[in-house]
N, C-alpha and C positions, 0 to 999 in steps of 0.2 A: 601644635595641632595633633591630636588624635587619628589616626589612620582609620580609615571607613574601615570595619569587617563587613564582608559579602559573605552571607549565606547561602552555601552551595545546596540547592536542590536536586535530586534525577528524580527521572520519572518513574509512581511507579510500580509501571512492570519490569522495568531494570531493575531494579531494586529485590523485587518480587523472585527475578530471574537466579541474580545471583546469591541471594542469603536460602531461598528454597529448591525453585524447578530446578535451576542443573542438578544439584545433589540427589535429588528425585529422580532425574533420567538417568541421568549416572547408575543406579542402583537399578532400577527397572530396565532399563537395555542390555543389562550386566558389560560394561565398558570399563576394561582395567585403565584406559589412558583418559585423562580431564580433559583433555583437550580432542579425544573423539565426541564430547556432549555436541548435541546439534544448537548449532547458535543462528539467529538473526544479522545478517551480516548487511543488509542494509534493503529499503521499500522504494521501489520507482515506480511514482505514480504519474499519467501519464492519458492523455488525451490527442484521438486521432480528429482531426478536422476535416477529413473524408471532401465531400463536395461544397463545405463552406468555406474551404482553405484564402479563395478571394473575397471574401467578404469580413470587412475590416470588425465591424462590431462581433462573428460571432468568435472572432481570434481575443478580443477584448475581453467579450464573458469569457471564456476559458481561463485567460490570462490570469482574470480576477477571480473567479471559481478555486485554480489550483492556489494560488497566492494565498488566499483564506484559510482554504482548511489543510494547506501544509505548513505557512509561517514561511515559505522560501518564495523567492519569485522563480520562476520557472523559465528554461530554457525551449529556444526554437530546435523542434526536427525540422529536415529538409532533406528533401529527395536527392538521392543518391547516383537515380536515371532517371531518364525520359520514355514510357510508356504513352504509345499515342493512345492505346484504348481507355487509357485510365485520364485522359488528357491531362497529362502530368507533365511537366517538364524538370529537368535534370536545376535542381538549385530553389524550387518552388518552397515555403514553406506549407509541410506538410499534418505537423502535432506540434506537442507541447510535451514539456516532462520534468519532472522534479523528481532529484535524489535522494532519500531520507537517510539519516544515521544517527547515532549515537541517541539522545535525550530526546529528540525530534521524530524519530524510528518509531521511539518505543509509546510515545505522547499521541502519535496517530495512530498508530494500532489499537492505544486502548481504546480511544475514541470511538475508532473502527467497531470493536469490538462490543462495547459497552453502551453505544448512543447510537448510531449510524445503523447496523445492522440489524436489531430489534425495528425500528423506524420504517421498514421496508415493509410495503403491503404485500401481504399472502407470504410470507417468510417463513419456510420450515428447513432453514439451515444451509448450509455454504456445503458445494458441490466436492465431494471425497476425492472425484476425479481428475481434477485438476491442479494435479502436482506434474511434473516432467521426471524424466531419468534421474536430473542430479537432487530431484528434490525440494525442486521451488514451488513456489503456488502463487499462481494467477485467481484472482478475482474482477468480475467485471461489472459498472454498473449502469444502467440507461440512464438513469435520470440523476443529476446532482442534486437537488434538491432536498434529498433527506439528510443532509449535513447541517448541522444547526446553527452552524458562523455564518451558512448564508441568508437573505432577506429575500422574501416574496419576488421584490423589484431583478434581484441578480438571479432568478431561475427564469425568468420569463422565457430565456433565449435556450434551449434543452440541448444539454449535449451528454453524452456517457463518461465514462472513467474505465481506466483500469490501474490496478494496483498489482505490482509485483512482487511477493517477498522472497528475497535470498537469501537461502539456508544453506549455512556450512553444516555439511551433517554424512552420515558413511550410505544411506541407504533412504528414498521418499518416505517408507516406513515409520524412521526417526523423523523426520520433517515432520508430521503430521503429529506426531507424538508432542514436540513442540507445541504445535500450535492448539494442540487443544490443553496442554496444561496451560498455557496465555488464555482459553476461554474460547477460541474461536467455533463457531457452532456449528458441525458439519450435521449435515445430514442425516437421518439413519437410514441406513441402506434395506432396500429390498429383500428378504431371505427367501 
């Protein structure tokens, strides 16, 4: 018997990453060490259930919302304490969340990138401001519905997103540098 060969695929902006962008930032950051390049080190997306936490179906969309358009099933958050004003109690499930990496990482981002965020009504570009100290960047969205794995029937129930990317990188600066050689469409800023 003949042994199956499997053809290996990446995604790609992996691909993309490592045969051009790093060498690209490398040179434009002026970075004597390869391994100061700012990389994607992994995407948590990630859904708060806010006041429908007891209600079975909208924990269900969610479930299947993140399930679709990341390929993972997603895990429960859960409260940590018990806030009576939030009537929360210590152990409630609270979100959902999925961890992205490697070929999976790079396969939603382009997504992100490429289909999902063009998709969005009145869209003139992903907010400059919203990287942190170490250089991450947050994005957030109302409605799932502009994601194209889902159907009519699984947006019915509305709930938001947000998405996390982790950047290994020396300064936010290079973070963003990143992500707009990946294509991500910031904004243009006021002068």
């Amino acid at each position: 018997m003949a042994a199956a060969t499997k053809e290996v695929t990446t995604a790609r902006l992996r691909e993309q990453y490592r045969s051009k962008i790093a060498a690209e930032l490398k040179k434009e950051l002026e970075l004597a060490n390869p391994h100061q390049i700012p990389r994607l080190q992994k995407i948590t997306v990630n859904v708060g259930l806010g006041k429908a936490k007891d209600d079975k179906k909208v924990i269900e969309a969610a479930t299947n919302t993140l399930t679709k358009i990341t390929g993972q099933k997603p895990m429960e958050t859960i409260a940590k304490k018990s806030i009576a004003s939030f009537k929360l109690r210590e152990g409630n499930k609270i979100g959902l969340k999925v961890t992205l990496r490697g070929d999976k990482m790079y396969e939603f981002l382009d997504r992100l990138i490429t289909v999902v965020l063009p998709r969005l009504r009145d869209f003139h570009g992903v907010s400059p401001r919203a990287f942190d100290k170490q250089g991450n960047y947050s994005i957030g969205m109302t409605d799932q519905s502009v994601f194209p794995e889902l159907t009519f029937d699984e947006t019915t129930t509305v709930h938001g997103l947000q998405a996390v990317f982790t950047i290994k990188c020396e300064k936010p600066a290079d973070a963003r540098a990143l992500l707009e050689k990946f294509g991500m469409p910031f904004e243009k800023e006021a002068k």
